[in-house]
N, CA and C atoms as an extended XYZ file, in Angstrom:
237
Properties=species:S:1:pos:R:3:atomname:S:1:resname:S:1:resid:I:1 pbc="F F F"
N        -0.127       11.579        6.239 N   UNK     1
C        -0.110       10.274        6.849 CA  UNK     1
C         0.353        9.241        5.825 C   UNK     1
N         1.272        8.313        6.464 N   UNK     2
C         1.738        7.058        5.571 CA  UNK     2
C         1.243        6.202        5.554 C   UNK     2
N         0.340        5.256        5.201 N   UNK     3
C        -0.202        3.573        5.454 CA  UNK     3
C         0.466        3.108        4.753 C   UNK     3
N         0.859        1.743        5.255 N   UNK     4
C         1.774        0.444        4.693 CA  UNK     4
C         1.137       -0.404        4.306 C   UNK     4
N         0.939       -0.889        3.321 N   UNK     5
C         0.383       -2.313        3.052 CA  UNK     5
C         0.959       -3.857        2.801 C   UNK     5
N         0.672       -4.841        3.332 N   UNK     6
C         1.790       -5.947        2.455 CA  UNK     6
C         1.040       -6.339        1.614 C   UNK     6
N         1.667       -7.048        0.475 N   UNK     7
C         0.714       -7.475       -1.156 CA  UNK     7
C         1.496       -8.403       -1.353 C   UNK     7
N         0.814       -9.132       -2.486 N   UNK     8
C         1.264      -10.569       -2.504 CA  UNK     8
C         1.474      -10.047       -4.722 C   UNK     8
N         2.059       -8.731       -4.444 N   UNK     9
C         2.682       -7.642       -5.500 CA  UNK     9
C         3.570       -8.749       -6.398 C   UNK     9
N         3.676       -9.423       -7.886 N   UNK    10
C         4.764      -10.494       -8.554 CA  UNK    10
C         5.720       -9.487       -8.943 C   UNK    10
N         5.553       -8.755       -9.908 N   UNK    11
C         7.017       -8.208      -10.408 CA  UNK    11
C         6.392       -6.614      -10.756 C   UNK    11
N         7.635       -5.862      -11.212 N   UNK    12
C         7.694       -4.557      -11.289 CA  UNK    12
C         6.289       -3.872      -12.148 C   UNK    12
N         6.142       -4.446      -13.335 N   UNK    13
C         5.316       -4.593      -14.370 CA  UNK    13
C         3.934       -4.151      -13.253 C   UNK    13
N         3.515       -5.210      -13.032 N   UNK    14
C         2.439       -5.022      -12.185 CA  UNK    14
C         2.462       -4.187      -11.182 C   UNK    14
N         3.203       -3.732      -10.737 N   UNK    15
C         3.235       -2.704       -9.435 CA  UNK    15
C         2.985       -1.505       -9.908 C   UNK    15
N         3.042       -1.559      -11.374 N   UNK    16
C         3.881        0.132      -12.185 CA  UNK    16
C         2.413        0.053      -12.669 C   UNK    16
N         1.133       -1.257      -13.081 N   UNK    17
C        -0.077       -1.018      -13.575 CA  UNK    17
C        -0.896       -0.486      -11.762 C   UNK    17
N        -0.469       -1.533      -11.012 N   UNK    18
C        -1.181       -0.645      -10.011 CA  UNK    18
C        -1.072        0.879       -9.765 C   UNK    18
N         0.039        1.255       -9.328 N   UNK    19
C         1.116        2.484       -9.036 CA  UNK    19
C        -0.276        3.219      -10.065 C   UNK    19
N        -0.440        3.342      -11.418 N   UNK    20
C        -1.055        4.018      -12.284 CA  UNK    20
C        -2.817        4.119      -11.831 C   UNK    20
N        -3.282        2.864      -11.232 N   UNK    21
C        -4.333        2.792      -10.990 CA  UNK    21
C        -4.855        3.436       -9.983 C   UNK    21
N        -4.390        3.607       -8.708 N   UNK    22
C        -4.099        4.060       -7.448 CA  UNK    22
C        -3.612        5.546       -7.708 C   UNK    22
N        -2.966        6.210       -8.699 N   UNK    23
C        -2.968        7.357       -8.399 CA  UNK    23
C        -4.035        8.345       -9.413 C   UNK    23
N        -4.909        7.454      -10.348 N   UNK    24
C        -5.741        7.878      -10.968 CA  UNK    24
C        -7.243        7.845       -9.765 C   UNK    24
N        -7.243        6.709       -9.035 N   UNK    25
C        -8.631        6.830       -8.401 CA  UNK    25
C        -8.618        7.508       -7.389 C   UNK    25
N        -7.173        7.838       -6.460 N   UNK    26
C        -7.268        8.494       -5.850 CA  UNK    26
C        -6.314        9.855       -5.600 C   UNK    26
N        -6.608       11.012       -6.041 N   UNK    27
C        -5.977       12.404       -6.023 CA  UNK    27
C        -5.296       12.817       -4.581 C   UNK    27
N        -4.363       13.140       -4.537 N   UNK    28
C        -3.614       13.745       -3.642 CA  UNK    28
C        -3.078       12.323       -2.435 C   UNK    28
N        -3.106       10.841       -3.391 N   UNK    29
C        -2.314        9.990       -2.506 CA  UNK    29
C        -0.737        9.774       -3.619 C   UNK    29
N         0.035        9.486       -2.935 N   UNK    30
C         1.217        9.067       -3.399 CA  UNK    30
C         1.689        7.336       -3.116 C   UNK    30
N         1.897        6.660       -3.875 N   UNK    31
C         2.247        5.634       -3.988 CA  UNK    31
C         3.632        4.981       -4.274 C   UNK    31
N         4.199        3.760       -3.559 N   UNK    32
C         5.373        3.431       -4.255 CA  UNK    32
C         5.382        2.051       -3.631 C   UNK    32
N         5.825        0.938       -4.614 N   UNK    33
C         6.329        0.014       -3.900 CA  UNK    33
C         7.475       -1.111       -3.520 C   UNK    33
N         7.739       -1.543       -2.403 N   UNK    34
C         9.099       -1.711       -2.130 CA  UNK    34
C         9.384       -3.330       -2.276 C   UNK    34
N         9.626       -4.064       -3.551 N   UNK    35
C         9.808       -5.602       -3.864 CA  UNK    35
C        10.684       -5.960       -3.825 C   UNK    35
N        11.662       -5.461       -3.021 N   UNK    36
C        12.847       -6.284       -2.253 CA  UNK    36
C        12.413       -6.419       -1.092 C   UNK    36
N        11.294       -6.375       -0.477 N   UNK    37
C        11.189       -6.755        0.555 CA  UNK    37
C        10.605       -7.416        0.772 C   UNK    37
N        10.558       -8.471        1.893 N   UNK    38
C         9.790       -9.802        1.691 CA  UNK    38
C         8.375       -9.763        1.611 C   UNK    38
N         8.038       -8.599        2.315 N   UNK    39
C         6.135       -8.166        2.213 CA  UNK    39
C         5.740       -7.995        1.399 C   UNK    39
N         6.512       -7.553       -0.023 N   UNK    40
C         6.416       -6.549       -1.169 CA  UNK    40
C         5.665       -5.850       -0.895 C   UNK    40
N         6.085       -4.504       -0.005 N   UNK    41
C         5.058       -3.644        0.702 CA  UNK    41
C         4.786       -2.273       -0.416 C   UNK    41
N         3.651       -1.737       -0.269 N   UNK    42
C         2.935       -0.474       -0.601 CA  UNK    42
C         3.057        0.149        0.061 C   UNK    42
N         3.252        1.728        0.080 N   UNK    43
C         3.700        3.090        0.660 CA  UNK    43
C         2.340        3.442        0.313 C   UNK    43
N         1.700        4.100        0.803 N   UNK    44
C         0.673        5.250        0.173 CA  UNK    44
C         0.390        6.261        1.215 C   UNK    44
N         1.253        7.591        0.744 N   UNK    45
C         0.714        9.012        1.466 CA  UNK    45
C        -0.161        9.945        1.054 C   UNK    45
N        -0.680       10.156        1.894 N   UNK    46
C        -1.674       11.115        1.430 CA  UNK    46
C        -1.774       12.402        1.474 C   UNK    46
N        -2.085       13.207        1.018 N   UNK    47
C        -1.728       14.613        1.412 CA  UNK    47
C        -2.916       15.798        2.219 C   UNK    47
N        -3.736       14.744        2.077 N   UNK    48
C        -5.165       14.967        2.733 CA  UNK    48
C        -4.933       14.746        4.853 C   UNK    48
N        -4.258       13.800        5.007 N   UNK    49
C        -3.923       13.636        6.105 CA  UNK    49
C        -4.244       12.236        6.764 C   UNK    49
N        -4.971       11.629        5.614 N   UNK    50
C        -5.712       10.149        5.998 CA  UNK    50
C        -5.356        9.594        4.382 C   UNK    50
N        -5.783        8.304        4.673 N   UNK    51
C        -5.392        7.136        4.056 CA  UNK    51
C        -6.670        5.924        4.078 C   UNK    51
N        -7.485        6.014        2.904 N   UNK    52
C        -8.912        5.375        3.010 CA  UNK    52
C        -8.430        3.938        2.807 C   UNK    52
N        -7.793        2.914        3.838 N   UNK    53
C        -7.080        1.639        3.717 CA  UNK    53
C        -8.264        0.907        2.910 C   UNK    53
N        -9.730        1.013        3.508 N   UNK    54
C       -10.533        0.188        2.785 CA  UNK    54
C       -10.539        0.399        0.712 C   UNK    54
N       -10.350        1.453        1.116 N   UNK    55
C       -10.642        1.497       -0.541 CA  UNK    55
C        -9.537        1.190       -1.319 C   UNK    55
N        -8.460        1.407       -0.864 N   UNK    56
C        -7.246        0.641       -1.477 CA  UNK    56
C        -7.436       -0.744       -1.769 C   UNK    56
N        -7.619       -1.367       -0.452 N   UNK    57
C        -7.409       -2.768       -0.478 CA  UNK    57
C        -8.279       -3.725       -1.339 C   UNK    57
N        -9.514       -2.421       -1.699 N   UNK    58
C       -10.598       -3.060       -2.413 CA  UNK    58
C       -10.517       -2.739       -4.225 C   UNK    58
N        -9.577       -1.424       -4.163 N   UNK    59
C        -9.547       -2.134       -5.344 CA  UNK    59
C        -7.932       -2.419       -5.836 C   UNK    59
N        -6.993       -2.820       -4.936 N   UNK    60
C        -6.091       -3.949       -5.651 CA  UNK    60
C        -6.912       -5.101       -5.488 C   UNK    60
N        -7.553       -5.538       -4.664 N   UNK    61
C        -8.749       -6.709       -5.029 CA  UNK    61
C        -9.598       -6.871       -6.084 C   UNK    61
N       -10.370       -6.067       -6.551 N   UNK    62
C       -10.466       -5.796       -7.881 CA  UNK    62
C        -9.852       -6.109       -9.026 C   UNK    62
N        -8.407       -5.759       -8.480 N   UNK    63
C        -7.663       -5.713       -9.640 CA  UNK    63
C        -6.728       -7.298       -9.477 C   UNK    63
N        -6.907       -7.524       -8.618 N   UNK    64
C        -6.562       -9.249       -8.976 CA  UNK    64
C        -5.513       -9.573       -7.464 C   UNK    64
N        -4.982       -8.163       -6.718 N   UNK    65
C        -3.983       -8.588       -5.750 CA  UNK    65
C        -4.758       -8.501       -4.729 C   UNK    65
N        -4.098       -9.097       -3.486 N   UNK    66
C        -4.130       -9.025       -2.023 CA  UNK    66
C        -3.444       -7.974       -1.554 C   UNK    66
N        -3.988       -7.832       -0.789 N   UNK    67
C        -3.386       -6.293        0.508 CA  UNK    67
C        -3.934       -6.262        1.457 C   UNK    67
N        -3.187       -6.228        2.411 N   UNK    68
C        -3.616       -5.841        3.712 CA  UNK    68
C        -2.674       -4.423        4.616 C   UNK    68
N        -3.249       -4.374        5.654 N   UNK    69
C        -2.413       -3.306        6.462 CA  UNK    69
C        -1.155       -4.063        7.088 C   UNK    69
N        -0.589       -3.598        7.209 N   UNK    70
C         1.198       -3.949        8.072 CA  UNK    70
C         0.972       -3.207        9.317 C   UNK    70
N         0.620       -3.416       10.305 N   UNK    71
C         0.448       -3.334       11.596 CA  UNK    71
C         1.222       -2.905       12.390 C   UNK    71
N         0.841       -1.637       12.801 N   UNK    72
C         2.161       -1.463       13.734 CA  UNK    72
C         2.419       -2.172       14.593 C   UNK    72
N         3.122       -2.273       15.158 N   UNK    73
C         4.692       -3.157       15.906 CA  UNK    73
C         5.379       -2.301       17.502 C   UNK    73
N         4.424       -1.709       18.762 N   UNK    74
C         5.010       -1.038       19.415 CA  UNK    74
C         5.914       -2.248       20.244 C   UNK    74
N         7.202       -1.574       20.986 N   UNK    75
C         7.840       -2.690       20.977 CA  UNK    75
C         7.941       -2.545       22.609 C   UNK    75
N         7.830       -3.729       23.838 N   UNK    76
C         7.758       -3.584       24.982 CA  UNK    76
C         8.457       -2.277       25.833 C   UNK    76
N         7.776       -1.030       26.679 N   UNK    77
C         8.756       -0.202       27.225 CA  UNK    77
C         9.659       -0.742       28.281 C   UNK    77
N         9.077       -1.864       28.912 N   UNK    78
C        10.039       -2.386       29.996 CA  UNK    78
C        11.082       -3.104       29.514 C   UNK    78
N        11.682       -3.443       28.591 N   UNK    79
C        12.952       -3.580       28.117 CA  UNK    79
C        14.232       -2.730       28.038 C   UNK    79
């Protein structure tokens, strides 16, 4: 499973201390994040099959950033 996060992520530096933090606390997630994009969004897969959003979000909070989930988006079928 993939969860998306948006973060309020400044530059590479910091993404690369999270990126390190996030794959030390949690084993068998994968991380990456995408700062060309206006969300500066977080990837995190897991290989477990789930994605503990709370504990992420709590500790880039911890660690000084914001995160939240990026919400899926189903888009009207009657169109």
């Amino acid at each position: 499973m993939v969860e998306v996060f948006i973060t309020d992520v400044k530059d590479d530096c910091e993404a690369q201390m999270l990126l390190g933090r996030i794959h030390a606390a949690f084993t068998g997630y994968k991380a990456n994040f995408d700062l060309d994009d206006c969300d500066r969004i977080l990837r995190v897969l897991s290989s477990n099959g789930f994605v503990e959003t709370c504990h992420v979000i709590r500790l880039l909070k911890d660690l000084g950033c914001h995160a939240e989930v990026l919400p899926d988006i189903v888009p009207d079928a009657r169109y």
